[in-house]
C-alpha positions in Angstrom: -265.8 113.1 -14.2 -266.1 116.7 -14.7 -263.0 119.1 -15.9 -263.7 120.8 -12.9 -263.9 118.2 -10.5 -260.6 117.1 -12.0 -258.8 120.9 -11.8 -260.1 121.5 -8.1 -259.5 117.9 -6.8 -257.1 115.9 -8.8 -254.6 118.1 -9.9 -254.0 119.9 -6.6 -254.1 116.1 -5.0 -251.4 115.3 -7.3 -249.0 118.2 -6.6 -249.2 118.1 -3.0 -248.4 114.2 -3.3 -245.3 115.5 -5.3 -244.4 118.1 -2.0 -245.0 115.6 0.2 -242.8 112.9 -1.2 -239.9 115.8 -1.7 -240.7 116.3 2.2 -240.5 112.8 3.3 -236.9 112.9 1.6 -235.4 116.3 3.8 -234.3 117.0 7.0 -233.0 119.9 8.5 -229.7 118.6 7.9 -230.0 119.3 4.5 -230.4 123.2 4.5 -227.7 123.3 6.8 -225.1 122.2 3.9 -226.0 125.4 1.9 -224.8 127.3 4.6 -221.2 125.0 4.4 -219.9 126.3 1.2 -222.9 128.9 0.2 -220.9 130.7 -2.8 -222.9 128.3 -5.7 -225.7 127.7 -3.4 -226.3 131.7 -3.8 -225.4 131.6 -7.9 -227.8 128.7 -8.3 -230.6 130.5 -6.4 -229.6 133.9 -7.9 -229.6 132.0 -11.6 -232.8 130.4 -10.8 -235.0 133.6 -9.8 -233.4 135.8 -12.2 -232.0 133.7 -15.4 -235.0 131.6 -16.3 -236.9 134.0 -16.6 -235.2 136.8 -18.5 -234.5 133.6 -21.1 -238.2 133.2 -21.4 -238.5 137.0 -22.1 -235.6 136.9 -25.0 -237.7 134.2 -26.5 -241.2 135.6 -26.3 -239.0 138.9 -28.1 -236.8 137.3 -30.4 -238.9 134.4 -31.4 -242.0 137.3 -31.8 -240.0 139.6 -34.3 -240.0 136.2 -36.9 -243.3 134.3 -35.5 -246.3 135.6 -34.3 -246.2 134.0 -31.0 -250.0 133.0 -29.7 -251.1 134.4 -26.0 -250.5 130.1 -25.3 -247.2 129.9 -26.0 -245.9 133.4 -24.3 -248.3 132.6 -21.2 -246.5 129.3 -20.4 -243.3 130.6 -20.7 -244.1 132.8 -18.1 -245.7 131.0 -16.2 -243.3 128.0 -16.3 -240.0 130.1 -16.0 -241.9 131.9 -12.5 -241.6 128.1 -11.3 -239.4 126.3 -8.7 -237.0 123.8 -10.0 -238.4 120.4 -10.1 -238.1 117.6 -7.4 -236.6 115.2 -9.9 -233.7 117.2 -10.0 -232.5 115.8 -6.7 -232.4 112.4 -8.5 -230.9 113.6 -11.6 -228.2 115.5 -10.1 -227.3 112.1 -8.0 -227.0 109.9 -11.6 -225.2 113.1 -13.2 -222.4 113.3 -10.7 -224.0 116.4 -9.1 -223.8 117.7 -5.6 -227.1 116.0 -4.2 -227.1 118.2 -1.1 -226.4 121.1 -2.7 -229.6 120.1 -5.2 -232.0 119.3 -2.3 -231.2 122.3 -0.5 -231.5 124.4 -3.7 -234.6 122.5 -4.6 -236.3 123.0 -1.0 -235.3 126.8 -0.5 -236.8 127.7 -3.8 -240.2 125.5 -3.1 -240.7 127.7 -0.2 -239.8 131.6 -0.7 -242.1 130.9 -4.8 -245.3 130.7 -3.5 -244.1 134.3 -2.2 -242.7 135.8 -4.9 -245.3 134.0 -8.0 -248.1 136.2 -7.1 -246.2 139.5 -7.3 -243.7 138.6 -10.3 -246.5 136.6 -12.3 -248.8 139.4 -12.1 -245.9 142.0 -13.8 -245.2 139.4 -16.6 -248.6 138.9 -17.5 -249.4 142.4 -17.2 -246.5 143.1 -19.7 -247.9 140.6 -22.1 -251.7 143.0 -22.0 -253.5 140.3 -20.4 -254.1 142.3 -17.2 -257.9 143.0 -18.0 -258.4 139.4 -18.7 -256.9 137.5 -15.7 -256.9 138.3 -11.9 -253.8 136.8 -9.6 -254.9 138.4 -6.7 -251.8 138.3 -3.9 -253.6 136.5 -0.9 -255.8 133.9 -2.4 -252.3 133.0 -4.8 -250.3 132.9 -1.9 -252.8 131.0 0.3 -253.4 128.3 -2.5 -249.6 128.0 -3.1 -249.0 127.7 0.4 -251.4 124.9 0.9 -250.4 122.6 -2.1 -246.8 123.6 -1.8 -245.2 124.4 1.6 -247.3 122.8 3.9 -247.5 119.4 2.5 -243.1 119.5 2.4 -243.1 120.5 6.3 -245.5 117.7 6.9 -243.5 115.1 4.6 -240.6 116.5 7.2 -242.1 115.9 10.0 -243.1 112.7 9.2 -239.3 111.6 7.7 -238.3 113.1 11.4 -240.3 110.1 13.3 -241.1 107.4 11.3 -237.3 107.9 9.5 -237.0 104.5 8.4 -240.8 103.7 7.4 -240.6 106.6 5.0 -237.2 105.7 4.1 -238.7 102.1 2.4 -241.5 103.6 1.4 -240.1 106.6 -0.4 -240.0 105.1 -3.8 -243.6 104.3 -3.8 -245.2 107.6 -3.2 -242.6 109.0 -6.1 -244.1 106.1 -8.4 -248.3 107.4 -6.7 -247.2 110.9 -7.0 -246.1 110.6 -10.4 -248.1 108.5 -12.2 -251.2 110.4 -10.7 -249.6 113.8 -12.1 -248.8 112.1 -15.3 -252.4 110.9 -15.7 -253.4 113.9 -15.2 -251.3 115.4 -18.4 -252.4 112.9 -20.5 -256.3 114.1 -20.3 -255.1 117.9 -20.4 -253.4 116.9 -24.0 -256.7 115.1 -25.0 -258.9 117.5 -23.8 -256.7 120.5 -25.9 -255.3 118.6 -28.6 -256.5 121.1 -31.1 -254.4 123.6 -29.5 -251.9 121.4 -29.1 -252.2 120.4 -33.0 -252.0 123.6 -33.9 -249.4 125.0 -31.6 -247.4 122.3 -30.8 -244.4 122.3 -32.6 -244.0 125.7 -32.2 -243.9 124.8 -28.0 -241.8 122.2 -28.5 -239.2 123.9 -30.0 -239.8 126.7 -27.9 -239.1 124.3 -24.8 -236.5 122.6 -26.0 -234.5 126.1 -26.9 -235.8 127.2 -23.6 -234.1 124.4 -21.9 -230.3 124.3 -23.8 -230.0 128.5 -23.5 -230.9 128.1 -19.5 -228.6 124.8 -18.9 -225.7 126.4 -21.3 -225.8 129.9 -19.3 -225.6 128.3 -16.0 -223.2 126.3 -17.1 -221.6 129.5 -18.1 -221.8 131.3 -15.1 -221.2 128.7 -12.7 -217.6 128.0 -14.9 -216.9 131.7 -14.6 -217.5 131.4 -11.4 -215.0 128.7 -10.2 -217.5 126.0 -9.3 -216.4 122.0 -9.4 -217.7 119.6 -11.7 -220.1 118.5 -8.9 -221.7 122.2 -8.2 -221.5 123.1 -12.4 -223.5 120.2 -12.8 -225.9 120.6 -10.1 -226.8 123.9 -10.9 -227.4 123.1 -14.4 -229.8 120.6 -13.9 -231.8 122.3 -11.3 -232.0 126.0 -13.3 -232.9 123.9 -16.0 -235.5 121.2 -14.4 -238.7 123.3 -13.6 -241.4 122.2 -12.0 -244.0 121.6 -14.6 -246.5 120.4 -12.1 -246.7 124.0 -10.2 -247.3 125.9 -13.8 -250.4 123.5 -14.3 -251.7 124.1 -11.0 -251.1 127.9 -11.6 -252.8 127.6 -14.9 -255.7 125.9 -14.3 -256.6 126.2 -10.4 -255.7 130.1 -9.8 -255.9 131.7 -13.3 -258.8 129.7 -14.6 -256.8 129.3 -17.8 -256.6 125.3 -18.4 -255.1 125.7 -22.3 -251.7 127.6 -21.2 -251.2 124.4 -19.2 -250.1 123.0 -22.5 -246.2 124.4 -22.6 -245.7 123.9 -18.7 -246.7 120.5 -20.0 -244.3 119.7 -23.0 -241.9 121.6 -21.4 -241.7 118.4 -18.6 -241.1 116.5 -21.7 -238.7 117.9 -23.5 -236.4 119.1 -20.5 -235.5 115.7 -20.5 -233.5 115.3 -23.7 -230.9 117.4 -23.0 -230.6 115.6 -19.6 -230.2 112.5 -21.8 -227.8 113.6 -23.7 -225.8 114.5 -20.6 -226.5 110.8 -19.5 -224.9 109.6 -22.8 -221.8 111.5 -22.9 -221.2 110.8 -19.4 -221.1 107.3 -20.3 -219.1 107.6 -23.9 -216.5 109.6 -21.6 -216.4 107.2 -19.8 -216.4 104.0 -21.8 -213.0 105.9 -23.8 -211.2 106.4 -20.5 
């Protein structure tokens, strides 16, 4: 099979699987308990949009003054901190002692309003890293291509939740497992196909990720102390300002800006997010072992 066929089939496939499955787990019900208590629904949302991505920045600066940082590495920061929070997070923020509404509601919001805000903020950032000439994000075809792999497959996922409740209910855990494994499948020919890059560059990404993910979780955890939140809401927001969607930076890379090798940090970045979501998992469990 073609790379192309795979970038303009598969991939897009994949990630609307991944929308669907997060729309066959909401209801209207859950937006409605942002508007509750919205004080860290607001910070998370706020930390999102804003924090990710000025922590991307510091590193693409800092980093750059010791390390000349290839167009690779600085274009999938970019590109991954412009992206939602991942759909995972709902799941994680459950096992972590988060507040799972507050997580769906943040993870939902967010999935709709980026396909909004990627083309305009995505364009800026890549035009401040010179590679304006080179690439072409135009506002309408982003948007429309965003709009059909993103939003429309969650408010059909809702609809479906909304009258077959308990079908999708049972069946829930097995379009997570399709979804997944297709989207994973996928990520394991991108690495094959650029393992040269990734030979050459990959350390560098990883470490870039993994710094990428502790400064983001550490500052919301920051903020979010600072600003009076529980347990359940400090850990909520931690876990969803730092679990990105990796899947929506691919599809950026490869289906709207024709660049398939700066898929390669969105793609370690889903990797190494993980560890310091392990390590919460582990002290959780040493805490509470020495109760």
């Amino acid at each position: 099979m073609e790379f192309a066929t795979l970038t303009q089939i598969i991939l897009p496939l994949a990630l609307a699987m991944m929308m669907l499955t997060l729309g066959l787990s909401l209801s209207i019900r859950d937006f409605k308990q942002a508007l509750v208590k919205p004080k860290a629904f607001i910070l998370g949302i706020t930390l999102q949009l804003l924090l990710l991505p000025l922590i991307a920045w510091l590193h693409i600066i800092v980093v750059g003054k010791f390390i000349e940082l290839p167009l690779i590495v600085t274009a999938g920061l970019v590109i991954l901190a412009a992206c939602p929070g991942g759909a995972t997070s709902n799941l994680i923020a459950y096992i972590l002692g988060g507040n799972a509404a507050l997580s769906v509601s943040m993870t939902a919001l967010v999935s709709l309003i980026m396909p909004l805000i990627i083309p305009f903020s995505l364009s800026w950032q890549l035009s401040w890293l010179g590679v304006d000439s080179q690439i072409s994000l135009p506002y309408l075809i982003t948007f429309k291509k965003l709009l059909l792999i993103t939003i429309i497959p969650v408010i059909i996922g809702m609809l479906i939740r909304g009258v077959f409740r308990k079908t999708t209910e049972k069946a829930q855990p097995y379009n997570s497992k399709a979804a997944t494994a297709l989207f994973v499948g996928f990520g394991v020919f991108l690495a094959w196909r650029f393992h040269q890059d990734l030979l050459q560059s990959g350390w560098l990404m990883v470490l870039v990720c993994l710094s990428l993910a502790l400064s983001a979780m550490f500052m919301t955890h920051l903020f979010s102390k600072q600003a009076k939140l529980n347990f359940s809401n400090r850990r909520t927001l931690l876990i969803e300002v730092g679990v990105q969607n990796a899947g929506t930076g691919i599809f950026i890379a490869v289906a709207i800006l024709n660049q398939p090798e700066w898929t390669l940090l969105p793609l370690l970045y889903g990797l190494v997010m993980n560890l310091p979501i392990l390590s919460l998992l582990v002290k959780d469990k040493w805490v509470k072992s020495h109760a």
